[in-house]
C-alpha positions as CSV (number, residue, x, y, z in Angstrom):
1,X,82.7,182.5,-21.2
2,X,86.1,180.8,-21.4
3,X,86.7,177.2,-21.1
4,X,89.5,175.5,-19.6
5,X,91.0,173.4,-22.3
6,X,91.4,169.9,-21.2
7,X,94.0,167.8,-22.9
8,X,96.5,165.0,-22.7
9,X,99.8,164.1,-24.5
10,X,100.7,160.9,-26.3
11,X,104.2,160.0,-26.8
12,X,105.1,163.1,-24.6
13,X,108.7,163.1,-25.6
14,X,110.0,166.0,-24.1
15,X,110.6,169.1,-27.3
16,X,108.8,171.9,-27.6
17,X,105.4,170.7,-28.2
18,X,103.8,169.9,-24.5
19,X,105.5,172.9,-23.4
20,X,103.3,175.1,-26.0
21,X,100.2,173.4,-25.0
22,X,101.2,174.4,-21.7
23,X,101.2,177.6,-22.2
24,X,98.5,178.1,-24.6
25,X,96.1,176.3,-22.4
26,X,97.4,177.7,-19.1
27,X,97.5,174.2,-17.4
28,X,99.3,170.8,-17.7
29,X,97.9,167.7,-19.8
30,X,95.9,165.6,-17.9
31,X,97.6,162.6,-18.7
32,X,100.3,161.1,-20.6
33,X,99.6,157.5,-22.9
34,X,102.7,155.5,-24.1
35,X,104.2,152.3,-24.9
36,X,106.6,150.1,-22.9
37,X,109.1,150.0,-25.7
38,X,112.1,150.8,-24.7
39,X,112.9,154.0,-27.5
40,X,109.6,155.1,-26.0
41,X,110.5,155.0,-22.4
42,X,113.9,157.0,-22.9
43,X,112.5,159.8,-25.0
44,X,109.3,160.1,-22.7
45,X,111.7,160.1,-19.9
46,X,112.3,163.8,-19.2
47,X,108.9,164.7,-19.5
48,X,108.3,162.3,-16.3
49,X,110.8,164.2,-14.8
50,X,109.5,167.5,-15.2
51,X,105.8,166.7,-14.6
52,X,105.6,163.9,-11.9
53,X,102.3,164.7,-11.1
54,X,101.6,164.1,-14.4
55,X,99.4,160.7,-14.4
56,X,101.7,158.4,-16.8
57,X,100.4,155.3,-18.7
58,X,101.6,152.8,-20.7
59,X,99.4,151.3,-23.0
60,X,100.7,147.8,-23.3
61,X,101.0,147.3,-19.5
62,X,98.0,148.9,-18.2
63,X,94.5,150.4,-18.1
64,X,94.1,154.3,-18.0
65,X,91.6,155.8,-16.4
66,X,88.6,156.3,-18.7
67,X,86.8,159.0,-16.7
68,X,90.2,160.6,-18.0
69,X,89.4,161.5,-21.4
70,X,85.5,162.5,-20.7
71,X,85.3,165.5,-22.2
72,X,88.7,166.0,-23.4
73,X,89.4,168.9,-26.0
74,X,92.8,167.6,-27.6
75,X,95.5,165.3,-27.5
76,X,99.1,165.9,-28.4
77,X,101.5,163.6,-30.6
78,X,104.8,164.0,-32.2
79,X,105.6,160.7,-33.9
80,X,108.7,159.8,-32.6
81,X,110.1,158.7,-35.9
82,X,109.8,162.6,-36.6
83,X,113.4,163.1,-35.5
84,X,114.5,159.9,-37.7
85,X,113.7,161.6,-40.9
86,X,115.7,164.3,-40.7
């Protein structure tokens, strides 16, 4: 029997990486977690665009959901200082 995979992204920056869990999974994150930081909110910026369904939280300002991550399989993260050290 297959499961659907249920999973979220944190940091959701938009590269390659929520795309692939896309479409390994077959279906979009649940949810998105971030902070209210302004670096944050640029680079998460175009994955809001491209997934506005997408329910988007930022941790420092509110209160996700906790039914949310009942029985969640994985979550996602690129740290954005990823793209500093190169």
């Amino acid at each position: 029997m297959n499961k659907e995979l249920r999973w979220s992204v944190m940091i959701p920056r938009m590269g390659a990486g929520p795309f692939n869990c896309a479409r390994v999974t077959g279906n979009k994150p649940l949810f998105a977690l971030s902070f209210k930081d302004k670096m944050f909110q640029e680079i998460d910026q175009d994955f809001c665009n491209y997934w506005p369904d997408v329910p988007y939280y930022i941790l420092d300002e509110q209160e996700p959901d906790y039914e949310l991550y009942k029985d969640i399989d994985f979550v996602f993260n690129v740290c954005p200082c990823s793209g500093l050290s190169s």
